[in-house]
KEVEXSE-992213 format. One record per residue (C-alpha): residue in three letters; x, y, z. Coordinates in pm, whole numbers, plus 50000, padded with zeros to 5 digits. Layout:
+-----+-------+-------+-------+
! res !    xx !    yy !    zz !
+-----+-------+-------+-------+
! Ala !     X !     Y !     Z !
...
+-----+-------+-------+-------+
//
This chain:
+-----+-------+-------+-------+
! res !    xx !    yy !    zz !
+-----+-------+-------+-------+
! Unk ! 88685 ! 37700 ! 46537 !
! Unk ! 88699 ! 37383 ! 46265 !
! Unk ! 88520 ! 37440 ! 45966 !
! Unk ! 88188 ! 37199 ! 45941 !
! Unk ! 88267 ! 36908 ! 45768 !
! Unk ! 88211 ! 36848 ! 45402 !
! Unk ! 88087 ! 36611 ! 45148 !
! Unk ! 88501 ! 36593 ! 45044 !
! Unk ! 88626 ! 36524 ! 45387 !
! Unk ! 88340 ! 36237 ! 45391 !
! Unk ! 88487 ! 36119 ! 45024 !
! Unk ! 88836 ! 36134 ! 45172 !
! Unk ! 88739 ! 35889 ! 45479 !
! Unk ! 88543 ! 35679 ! 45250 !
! Unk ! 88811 ! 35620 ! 44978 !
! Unk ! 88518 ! 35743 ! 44731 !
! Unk ! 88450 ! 36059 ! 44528 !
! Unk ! 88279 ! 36329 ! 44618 !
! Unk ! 88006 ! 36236 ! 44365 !
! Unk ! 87993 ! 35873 ! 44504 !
! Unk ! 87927 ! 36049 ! 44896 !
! Unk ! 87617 ! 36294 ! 44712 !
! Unk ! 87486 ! 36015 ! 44613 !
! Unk ! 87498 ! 35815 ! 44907 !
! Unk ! 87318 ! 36078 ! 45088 !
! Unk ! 87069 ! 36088 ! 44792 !
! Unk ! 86975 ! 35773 ! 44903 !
! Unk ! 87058 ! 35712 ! 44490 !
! Unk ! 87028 ! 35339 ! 44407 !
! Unk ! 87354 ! 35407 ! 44203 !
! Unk ! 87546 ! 35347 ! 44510 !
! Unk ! 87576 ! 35031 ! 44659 !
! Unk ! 87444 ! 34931 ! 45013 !
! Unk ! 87775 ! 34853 ! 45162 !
! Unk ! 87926 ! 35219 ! 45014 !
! Unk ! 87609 ! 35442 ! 45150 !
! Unk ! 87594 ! 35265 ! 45491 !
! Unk ! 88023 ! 35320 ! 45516 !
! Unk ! 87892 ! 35690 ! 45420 !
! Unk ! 87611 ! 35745 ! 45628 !
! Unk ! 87797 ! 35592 ! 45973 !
! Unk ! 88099 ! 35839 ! 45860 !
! Unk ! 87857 ! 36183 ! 45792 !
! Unk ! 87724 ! 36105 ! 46146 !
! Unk ! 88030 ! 36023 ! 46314 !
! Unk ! 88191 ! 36388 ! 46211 !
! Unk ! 87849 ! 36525 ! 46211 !
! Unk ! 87801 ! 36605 ! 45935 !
! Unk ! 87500 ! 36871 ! 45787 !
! Unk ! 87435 ! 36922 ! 45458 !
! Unk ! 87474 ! 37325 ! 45328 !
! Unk ! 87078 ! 37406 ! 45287 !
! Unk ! 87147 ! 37704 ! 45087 !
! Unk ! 87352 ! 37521 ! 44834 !
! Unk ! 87089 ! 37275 ! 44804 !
! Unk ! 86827 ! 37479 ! 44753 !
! Unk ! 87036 ! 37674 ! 44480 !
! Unk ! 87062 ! 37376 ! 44296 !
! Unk ! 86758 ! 37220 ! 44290 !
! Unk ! 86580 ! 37595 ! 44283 !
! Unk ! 86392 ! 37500 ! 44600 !
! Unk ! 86364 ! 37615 ! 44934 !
! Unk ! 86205 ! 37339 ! 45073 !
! Unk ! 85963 ! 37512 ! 45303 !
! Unk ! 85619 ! 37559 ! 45315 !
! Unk ! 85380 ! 37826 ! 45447 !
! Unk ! 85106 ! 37789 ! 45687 !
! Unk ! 84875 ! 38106 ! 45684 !
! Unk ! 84633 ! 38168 ! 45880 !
! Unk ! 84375 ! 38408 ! 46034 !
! Unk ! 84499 ! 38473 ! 46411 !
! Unk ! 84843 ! 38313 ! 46490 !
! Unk ! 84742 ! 38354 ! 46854 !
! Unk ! 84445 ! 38142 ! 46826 !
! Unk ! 84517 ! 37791 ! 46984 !
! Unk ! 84293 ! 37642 ! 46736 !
! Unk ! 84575 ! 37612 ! 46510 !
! Unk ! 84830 ! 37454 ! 46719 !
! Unk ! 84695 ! 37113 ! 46649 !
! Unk ! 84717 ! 37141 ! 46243 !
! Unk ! 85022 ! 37290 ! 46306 !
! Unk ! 85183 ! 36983 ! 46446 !
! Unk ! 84972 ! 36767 ! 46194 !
! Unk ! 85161 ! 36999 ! 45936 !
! Unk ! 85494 ! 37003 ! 46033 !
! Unk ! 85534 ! 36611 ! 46149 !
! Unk ! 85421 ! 36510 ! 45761 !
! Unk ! 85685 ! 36812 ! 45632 !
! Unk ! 85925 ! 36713 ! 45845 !
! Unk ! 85921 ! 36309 ! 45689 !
! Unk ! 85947 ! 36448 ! 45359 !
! Unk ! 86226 ! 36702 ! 45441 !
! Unk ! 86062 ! 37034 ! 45464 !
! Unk ! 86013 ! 37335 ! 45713 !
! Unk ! 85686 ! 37548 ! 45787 !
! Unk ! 85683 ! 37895 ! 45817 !
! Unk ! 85331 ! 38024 ! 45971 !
! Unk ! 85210 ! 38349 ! 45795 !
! Unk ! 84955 ! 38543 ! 46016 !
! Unk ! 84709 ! 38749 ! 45839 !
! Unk ! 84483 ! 38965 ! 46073 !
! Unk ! 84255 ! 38968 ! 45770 !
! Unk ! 84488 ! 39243 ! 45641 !
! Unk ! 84405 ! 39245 ! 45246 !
! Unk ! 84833 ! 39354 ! 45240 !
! Unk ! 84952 ! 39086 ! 45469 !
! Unk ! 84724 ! 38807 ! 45278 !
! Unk ! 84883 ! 38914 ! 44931 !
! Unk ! 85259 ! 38946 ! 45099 !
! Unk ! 85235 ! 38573 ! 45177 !
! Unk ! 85089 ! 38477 ! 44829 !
! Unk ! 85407 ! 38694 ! 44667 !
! Unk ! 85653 ! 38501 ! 44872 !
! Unk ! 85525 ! 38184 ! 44760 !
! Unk ! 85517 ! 38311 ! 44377 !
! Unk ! 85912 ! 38453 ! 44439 !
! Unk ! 86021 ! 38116 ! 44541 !
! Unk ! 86043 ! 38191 ! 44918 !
! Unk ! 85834 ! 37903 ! 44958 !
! Unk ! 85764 ! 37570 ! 44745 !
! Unk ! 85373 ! 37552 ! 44854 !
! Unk ! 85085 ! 37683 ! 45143 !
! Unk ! 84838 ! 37581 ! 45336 !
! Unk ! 84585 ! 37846 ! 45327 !
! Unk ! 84338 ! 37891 ! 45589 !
! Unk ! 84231 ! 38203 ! 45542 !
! Unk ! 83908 ! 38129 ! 45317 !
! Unk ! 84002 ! 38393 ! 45057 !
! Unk ! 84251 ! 38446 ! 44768 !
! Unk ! 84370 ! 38813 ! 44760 !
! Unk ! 84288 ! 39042 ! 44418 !
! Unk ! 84378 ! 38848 ! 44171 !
! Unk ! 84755 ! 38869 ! 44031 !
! Unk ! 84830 ! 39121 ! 44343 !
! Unk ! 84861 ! 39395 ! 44106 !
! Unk ! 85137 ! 39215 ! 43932 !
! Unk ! 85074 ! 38990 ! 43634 !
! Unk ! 84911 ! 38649 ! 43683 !
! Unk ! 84661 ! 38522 ! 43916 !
! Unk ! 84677 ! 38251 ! 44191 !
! Unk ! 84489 ! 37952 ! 44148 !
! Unk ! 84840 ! 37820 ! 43937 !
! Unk ! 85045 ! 37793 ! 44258 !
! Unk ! 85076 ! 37460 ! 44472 !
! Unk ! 84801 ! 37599 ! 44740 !
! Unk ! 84611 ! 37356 ! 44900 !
! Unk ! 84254 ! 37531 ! 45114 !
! Unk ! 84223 ! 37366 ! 45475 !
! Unk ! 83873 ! 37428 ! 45623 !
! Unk ! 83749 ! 37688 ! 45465 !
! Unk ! 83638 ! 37709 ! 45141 !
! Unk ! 83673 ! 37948 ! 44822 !
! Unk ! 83439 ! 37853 ! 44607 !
! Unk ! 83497 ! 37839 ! 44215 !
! Unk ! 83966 ! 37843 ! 44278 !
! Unk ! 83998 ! 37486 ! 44106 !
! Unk ! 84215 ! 37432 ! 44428 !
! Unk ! 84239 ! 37113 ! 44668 !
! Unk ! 84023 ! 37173 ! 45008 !
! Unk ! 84031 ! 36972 ! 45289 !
! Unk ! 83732 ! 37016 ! 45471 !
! Unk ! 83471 ! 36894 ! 45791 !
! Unk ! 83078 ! 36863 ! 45682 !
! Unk ! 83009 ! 37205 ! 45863 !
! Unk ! 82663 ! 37158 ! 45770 !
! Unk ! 82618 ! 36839 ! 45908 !
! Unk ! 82793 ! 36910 ! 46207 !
! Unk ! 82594 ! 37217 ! 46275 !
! Unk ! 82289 ! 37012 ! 46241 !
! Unk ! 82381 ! 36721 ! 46467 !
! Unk ! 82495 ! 37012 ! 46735 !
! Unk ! 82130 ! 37212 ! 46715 !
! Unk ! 81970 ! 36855 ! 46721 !
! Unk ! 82107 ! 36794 ! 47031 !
! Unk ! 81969 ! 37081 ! 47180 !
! Unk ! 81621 ! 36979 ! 47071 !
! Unk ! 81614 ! 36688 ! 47180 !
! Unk ! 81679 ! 36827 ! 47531 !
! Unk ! 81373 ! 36986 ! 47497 !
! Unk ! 81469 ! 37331 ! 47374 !
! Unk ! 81234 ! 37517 ! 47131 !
! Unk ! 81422 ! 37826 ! 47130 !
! Unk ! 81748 ! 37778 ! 47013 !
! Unk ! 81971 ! 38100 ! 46926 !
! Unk ! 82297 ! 38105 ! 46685 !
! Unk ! 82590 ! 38314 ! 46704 !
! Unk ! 82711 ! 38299 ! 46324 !
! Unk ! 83081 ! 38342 ! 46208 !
! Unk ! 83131 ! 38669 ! 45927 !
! Unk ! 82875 ! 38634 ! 45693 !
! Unk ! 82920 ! 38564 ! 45401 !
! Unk ! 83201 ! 38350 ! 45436 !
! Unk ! 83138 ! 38023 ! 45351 !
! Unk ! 83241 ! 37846 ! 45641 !
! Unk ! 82998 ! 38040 ! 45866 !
! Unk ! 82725 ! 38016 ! 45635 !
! Unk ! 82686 ! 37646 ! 45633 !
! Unk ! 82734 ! 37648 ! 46023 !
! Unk ! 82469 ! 37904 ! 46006 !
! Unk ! 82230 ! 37621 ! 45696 !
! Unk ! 82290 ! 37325 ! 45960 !
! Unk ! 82119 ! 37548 ! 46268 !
! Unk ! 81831 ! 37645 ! 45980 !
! Unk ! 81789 ! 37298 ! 45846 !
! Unk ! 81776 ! 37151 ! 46217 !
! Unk ! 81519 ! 37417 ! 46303 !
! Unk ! 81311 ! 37364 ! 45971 !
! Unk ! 81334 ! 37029 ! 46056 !
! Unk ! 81187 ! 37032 ! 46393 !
! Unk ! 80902 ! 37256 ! 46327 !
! Unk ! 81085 ! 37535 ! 46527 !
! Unk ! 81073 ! 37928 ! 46406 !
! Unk ! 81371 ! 38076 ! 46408 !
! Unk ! 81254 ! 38467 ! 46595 !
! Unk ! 81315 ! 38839 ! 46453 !
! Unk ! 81658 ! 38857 ! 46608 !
! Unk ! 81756 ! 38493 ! 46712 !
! Unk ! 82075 ! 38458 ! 46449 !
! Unk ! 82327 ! 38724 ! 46549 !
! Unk ! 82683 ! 38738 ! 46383 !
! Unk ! 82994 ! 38750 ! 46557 !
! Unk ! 83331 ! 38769 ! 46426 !
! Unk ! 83482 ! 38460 ! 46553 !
! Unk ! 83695 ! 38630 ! 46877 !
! Unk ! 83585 ! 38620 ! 47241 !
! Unk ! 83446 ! 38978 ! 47247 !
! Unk ! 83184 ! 38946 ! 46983 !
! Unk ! 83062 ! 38613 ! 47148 !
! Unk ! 83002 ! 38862 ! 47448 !
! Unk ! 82840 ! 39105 ! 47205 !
! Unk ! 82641 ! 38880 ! 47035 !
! Unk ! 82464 ! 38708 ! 47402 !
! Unk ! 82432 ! 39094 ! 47524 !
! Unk ! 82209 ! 39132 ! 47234 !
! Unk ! 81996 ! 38813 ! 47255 !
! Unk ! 81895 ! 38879 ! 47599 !
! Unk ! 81785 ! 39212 ! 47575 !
! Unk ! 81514 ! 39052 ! 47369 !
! Unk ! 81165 ! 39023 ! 47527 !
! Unk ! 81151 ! 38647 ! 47462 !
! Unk ! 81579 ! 38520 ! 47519 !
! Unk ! 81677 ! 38213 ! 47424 !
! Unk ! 81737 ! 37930 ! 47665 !
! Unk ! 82013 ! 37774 ! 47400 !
! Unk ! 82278 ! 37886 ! 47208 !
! Unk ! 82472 ! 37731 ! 46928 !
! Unk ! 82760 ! 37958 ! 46882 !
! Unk ! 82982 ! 37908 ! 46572 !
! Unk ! 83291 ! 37836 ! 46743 !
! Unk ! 83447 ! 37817 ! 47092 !
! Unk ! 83620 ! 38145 ! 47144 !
! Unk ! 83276 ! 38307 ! 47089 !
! Unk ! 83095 ! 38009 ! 47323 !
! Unk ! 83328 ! 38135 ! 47597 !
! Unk ! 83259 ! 38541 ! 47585 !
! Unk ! 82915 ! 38397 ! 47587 !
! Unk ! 82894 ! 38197 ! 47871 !
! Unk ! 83163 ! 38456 ! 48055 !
! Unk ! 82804 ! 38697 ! 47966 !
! Unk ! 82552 ! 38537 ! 48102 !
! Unk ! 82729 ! 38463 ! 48449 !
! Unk ! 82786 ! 38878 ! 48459 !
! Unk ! 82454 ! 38867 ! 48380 !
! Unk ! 82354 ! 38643 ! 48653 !
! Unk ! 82221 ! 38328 ! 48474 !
! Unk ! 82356 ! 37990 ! 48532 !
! Unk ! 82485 ! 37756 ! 48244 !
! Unk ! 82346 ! 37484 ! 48193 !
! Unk ! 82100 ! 37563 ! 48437 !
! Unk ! 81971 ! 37879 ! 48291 !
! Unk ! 82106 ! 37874 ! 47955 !
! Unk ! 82264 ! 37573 ! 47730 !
! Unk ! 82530 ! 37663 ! 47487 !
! Unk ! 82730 ! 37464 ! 47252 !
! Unk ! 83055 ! 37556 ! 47036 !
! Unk ! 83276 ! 37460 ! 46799 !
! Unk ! 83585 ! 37331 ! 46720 !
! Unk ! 83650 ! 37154 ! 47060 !
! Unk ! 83981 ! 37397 ! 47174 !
! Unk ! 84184 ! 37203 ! 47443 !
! Unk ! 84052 ! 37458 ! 47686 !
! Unk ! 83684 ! 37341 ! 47621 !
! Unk ! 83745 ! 37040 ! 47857 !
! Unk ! 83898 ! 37251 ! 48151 !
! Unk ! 83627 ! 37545 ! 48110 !
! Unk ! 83367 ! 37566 ! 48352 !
! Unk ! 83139 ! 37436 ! 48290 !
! Unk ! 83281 ! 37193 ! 48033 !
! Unk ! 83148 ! 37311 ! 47712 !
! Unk ! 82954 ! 37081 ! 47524 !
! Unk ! 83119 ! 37116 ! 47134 !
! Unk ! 83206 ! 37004 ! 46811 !
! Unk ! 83523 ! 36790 ! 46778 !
! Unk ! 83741 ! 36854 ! 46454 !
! Unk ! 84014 ! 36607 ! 46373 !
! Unk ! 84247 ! 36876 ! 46402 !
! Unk ! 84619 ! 36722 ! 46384 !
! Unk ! 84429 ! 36489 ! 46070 !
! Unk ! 84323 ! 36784 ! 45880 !
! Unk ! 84712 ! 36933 ! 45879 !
! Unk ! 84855 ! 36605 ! 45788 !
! Unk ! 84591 ! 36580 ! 45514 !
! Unk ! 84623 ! 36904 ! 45390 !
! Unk ! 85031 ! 36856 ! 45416 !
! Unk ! 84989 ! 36503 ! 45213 !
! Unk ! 84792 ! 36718 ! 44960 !
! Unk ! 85043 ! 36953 ! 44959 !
! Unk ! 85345 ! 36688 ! 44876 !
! Unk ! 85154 ! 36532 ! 44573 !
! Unk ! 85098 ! 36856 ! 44407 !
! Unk ! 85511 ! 36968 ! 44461 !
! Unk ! 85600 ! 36601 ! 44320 !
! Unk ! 85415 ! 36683 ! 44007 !
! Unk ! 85111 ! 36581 ! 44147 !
! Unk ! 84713 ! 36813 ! 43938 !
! Unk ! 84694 ! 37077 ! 44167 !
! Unk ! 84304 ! 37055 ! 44065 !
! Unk ! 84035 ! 36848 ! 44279 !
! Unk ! 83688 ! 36779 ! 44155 !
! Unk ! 83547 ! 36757 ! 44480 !
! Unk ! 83664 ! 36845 ! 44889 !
! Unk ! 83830 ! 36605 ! 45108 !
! Unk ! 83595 ! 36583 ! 45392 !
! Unk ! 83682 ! 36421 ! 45715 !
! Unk ! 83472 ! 36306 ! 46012 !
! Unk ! 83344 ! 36573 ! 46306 !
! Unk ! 83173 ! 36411 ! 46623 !
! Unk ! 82992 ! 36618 ! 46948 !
! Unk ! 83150 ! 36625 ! 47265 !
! Unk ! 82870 ! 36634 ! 47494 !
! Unk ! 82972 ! 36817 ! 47820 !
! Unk ! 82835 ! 36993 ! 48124 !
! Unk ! 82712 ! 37343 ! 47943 !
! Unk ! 82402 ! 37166 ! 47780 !
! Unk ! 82133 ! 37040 ! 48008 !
! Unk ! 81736 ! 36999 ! 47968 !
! Unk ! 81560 ! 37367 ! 48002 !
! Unk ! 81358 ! 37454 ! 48319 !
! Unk ! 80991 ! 37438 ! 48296 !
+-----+-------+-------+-------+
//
């Protein structure tokens, strides 16, 4: 087979130096318009592809970035993944999604690659640094990392975050003013943060209305489909069951309403639930659950923006969150209770 083409068989068609076609590719104003449009139409006539490796041995890059995240088989990624990678892909870089499992090992692998140059930055949205240094020298909060969603508290590092408070509040709101009075939650892991300000927005919307919140009304889950099962299995064995839930996310919103039909009660009819995060399935679900939209594809190309000022030299430290707008998709699970 022919060899690819090179930069010299370019500088050979162009009647220019090797150094002249670099350049031209460089996009370097030291070349003139005429010479880097005589290169460009000649690289893509004998298609021409840069050597990566070489590149990224001389400018000690690799011109990736990571994307780590909790549960690579949870769909709620997919749409910051393609926010991610269309801003990367403009500025010339790969992603690489790391997958956790909330394996201490696995988190502090990904954070290694990134220190040993495998990587030039990451996305983290796992909501926790590993031990600090790894067990090798040096901590973390030094690296080009920006923290999308979640939030670690105290890391000096960029976040790019929804008002999980306030969109807890507005969701548990809209149960009340349906005429519920007793309103359940299904909390993310506690402590994290992000699951304890889902968990302050049902409080401060209860406190608000004059509502107690009963001996066994806030359950916690673990953000997958099973413990949302768990969780409702629990709430209705109590004397007095809730006739709403406001689950922390979707996933758990659907083991919950998949409960209560095994269990024989009708949503919205019996039972109102809302969710979070607004999962492209939420729509097609029956009955449509009623949720909490995220700007999902926004958040990666934030986060990926964020990213691409800190590798051009950019302060990798951020006095206060990036926080973009949530809004409630109001659907068929939520409906006025029965007398």
């Amino acid at each position: 087979m022919r060899d690819r083409p090179k930069i010299k068989d370019i500088a050979e068609r162009a009647g220019v130096s090797a150094a002249t076609v670099s350049r031209a590719l460089a996009d370097s104003a030291l070349v003139t318009a005429e010479t880097r449009q005589r290169v460009l139409d000649l690289a893509r006539e004998l298609n021409y592809r840069p050597n990566v490796s070489a590149r990224n041995l001389r400018t000690r890059k690799s011109m990736s970035v990571l994307l780590v995240v909790r549960d690579v088989g949870n769909p709620f990624y997919l749409d910051i993944l393609k926010g991610v990678e269309a801003t990367a892909r403009e500025a010339g870089y790969s992603v690489l999604m790391g997958n956790t499992e909330n394996n201490p090992a696995r988190e502090t692998e990904y954070f290694n690659m990134l220190r040993d140059g495998h990587a030039d930055g990451m996305i983290l949205m796992t909501g926790k640094l590993p031990p600090a240094g790894g067990g090798r020298l040096g901590g973390w909060n030094h690296l080009p990392v920006v923290v999308a969603l979640e939030m670690i508290e105290g890391s000096g590092l960029p976040h790019v975050q929804v008002d999980n408070v306030a969109a807890a509040r507005g969701a548990v709101e809209h149960l009340i003013a349906l005429g519920h009075r007793r309103v359940a939650h299904i909390s993310g892991p506690v402590p994290e943060p992000m699951s304890v300000r889902r968990r302050e927005g049902y409080r401060l919307a209860m406190r608000e209305a004059g509502l107690a919140v009963p001996a066994g009304y806030e359950v916690r889950g673990d953000f997958l489909l099973e413990s949302g099962e768990q969780c409702c299995r629990s709430l209705f064995a109590l004397a007095e069951p809730p006739t709403a839930l406001f689950v922390a996310n979707d996933e758990m919103a659907y083991g919950a309403v998949h409960e209560l039909r095994r269990m024989g009660r009708d949503v919205p009819g019996d039972v109102s639930v809302v969710g979070f995060d607004d999962l492209y399935l939420s729509k097609a679900f029956y009955p449509a659950l009623t949720t909490v939209s995220q700007p999902r594809a926004e958040i990666g190309r934030t986060a990926m923006t964020l990213l691409l000022t800190i590798l051009s030299g950019g302060s990798v430290r951020w006095a206060e969150p990036l926080v973009l707008p949530t809004v409630l998709n109001i659907r068929g699970s939520t409906a006025r209770p029965r007398s």
